[in-house]
C-alpha atoms as one frame of an Amber mdcrd trajectory, in Angstrom:
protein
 -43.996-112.390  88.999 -42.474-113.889  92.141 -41.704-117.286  92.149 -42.391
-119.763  94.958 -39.023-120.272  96.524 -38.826-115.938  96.369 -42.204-115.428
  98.072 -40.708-118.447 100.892 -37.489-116.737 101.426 -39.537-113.254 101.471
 -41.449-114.579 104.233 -38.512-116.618 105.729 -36.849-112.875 105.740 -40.103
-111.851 107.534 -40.226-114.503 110.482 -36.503-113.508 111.342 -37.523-109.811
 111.235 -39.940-110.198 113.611 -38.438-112.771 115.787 -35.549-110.620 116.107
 -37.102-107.683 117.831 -39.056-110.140 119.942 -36.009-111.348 121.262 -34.246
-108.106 121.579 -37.391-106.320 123.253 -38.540-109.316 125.708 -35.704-112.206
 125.501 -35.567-115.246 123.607 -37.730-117.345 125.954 -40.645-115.060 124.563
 -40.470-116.677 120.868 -42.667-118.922 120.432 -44.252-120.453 117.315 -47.681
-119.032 117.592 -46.941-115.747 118.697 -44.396-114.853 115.797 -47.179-116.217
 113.117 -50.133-114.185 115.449 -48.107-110.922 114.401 -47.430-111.703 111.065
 -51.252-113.267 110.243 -49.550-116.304 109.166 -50.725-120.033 110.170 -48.203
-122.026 112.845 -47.634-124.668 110.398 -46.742-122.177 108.178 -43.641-120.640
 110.341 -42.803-124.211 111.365 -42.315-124.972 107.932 -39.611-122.115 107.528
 -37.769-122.341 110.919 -39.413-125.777 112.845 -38.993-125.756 116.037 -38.858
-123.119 118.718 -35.580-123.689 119.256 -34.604-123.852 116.034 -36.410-120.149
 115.692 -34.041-119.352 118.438 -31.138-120.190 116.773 -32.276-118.525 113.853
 -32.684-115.208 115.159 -29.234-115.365 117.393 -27.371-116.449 114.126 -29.045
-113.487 111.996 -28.610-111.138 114.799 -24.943-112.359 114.461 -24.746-111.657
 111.273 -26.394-108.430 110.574 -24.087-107.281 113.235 -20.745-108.349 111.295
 -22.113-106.760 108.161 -22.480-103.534 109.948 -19.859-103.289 111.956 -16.846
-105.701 111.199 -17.043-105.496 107.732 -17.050-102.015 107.120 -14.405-101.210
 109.476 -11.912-104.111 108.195 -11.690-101.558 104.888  -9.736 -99.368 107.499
  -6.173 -99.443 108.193  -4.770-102.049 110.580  -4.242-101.152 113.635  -6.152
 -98.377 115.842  -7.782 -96.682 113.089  -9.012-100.047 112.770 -10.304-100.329
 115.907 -11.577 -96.461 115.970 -13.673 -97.932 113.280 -15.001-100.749 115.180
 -16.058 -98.828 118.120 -17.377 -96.328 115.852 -20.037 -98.144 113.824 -20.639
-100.106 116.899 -22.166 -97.368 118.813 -23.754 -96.341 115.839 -25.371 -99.786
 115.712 -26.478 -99.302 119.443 -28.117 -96.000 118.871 -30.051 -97.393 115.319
 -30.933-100.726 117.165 -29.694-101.958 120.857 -30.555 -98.955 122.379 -34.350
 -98.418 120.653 -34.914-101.919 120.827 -32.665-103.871 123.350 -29.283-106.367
 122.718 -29.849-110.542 122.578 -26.747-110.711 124.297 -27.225-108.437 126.969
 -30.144-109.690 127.712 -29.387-113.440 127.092 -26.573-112.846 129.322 -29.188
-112.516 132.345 -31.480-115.394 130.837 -29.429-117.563 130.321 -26.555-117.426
 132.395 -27.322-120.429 134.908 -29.121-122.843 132.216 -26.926-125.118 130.341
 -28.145-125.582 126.737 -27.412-125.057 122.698 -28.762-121.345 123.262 -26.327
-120.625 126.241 -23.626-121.534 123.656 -24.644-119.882 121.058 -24.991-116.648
 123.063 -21.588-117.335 124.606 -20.111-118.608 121.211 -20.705-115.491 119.531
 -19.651-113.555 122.461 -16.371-115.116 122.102 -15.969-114.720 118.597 -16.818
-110.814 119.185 -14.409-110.281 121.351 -11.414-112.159 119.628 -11.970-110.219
 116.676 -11.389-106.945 119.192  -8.687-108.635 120.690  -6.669-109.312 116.905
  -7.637-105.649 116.102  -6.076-104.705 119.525  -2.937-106.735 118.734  -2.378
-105.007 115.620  -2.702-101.919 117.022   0.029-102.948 119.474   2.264-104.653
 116.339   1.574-101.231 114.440   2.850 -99.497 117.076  -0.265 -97.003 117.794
  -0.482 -98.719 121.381   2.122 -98.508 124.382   3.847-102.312 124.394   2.500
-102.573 128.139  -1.310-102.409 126.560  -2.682-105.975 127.594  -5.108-107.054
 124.608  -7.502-108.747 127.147  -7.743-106.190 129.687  -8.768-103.909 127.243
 -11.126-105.959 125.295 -12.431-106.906 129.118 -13.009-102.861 129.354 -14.389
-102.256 126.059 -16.989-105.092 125.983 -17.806-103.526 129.298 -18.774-100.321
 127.747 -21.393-101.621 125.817 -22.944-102.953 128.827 -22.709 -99.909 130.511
 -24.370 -98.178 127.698 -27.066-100.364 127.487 -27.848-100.091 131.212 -27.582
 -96.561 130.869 -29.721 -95.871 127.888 -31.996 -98.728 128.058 -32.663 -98.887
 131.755 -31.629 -95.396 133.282 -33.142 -93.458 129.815 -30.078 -91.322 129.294
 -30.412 -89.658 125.742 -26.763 -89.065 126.284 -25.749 -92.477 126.951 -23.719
 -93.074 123.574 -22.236 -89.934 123.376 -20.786 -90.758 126.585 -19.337 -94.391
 125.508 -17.129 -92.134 122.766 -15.664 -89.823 125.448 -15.270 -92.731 127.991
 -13.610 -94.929 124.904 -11.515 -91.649 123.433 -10.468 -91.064 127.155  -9.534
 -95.014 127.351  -7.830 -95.189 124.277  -5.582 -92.197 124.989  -4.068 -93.327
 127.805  -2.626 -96.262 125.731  -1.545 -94.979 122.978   1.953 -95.182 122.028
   4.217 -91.404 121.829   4.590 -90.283 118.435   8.482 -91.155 117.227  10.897
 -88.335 117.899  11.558 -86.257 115.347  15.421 -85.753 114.629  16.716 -82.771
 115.753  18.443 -80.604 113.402  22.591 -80.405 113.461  23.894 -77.093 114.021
């Protein structure tokens, strides 16, 4: 029999599910109290009592899409080799991500980009707080890479984390907006293609003495 605190957090679980792809499908500004506990049949007080305020369910949802995406990207891919299989990795389960989630339902921070990119606020930081933690994680993979020797010493970590966060945008605008089916497909080539160019040349093997 479930207890009180399990059925709260099961409905706590609930609130942030549906939140989420509120956000990702319309933008944060269309949470709002009422119309998360209209689609789950739940009372306002109710939700308030989980999340209070709207901005508070705001937070909420950018910290749990945060954190969903480090559990399904980051983590997996930091059981990978330093360096660029490392960052193959990352790359990897991130466009995997896209076509399970970003692309079917839309990205927080694509969008939030565009919403909130000329208002000043504890949203605007968040968004642009986890931005920057996203791409200094790229940017330490990309330096290992470099220190592993897998990428040419000219490789400059933030051009190419500049490039590669660019991607993603691209591929949103391209599946999301433009309705290419072949939109992520075409990230791997473009990143493959990228990532070639940069990589170091293999060591020279030793030539035999005659």
């Amino acid at each position: 029999m479930e207890t009180k605190t399990e059925r709260s957090g099961l409905t706590l679980a609930a609130i942030l599910d549906t939140a989420l792809l509120m956000a990702a499908q319309d933008g944060l500004d269309s949470l709002t109290i009422g119309e998360v506990a209209k689609r789950l049949g739940l009372s306002k007080s109710g939700v308030f009592s989980r999340v209070g305020s709207r901005e508070a369910l705001q937070k909420a949802v950018v910290e749990e899409y945060d954190r969903r995406f480090m559990q399904e990207v980051f983590v997996p891919a930091m059981r990978e080799p330093r360096g660029l299989p490392r960052l193959n990795a990352i790359i990897r389960l991130w466009l995997a991500r896209a076509r399970d989630f970003e692309i079917r339902h839309g990205c927080i921070y694509c969008a939030g980009a565009f919403e909130f990119d000329d208002r000043d606020g504890p949203i605007r930081d968040l968004l642009i707080d986890g931005a920057l933690r996203w791409r200094a994680a790229l940017k330490r993979t990309i330096i290992q890479a470099l220190d592993e020797g897998h990428l040419k010493p000219d490789t400059h970590p933030d051009q190419l984390v500049f490039e590669l966060d660019g991607l993603f945008v691209a591929l949103m605008r391209e599946a999301r907006f433009l309705r290419d089916p072949k939109a992520a497909d075409r990230a791997w080539i473009t990143y493959e293609r990228l990532i070639r160019t940069l990589q170091a040349d293999p060591p020279a093997q030793p030539t035999a003495q005659s």
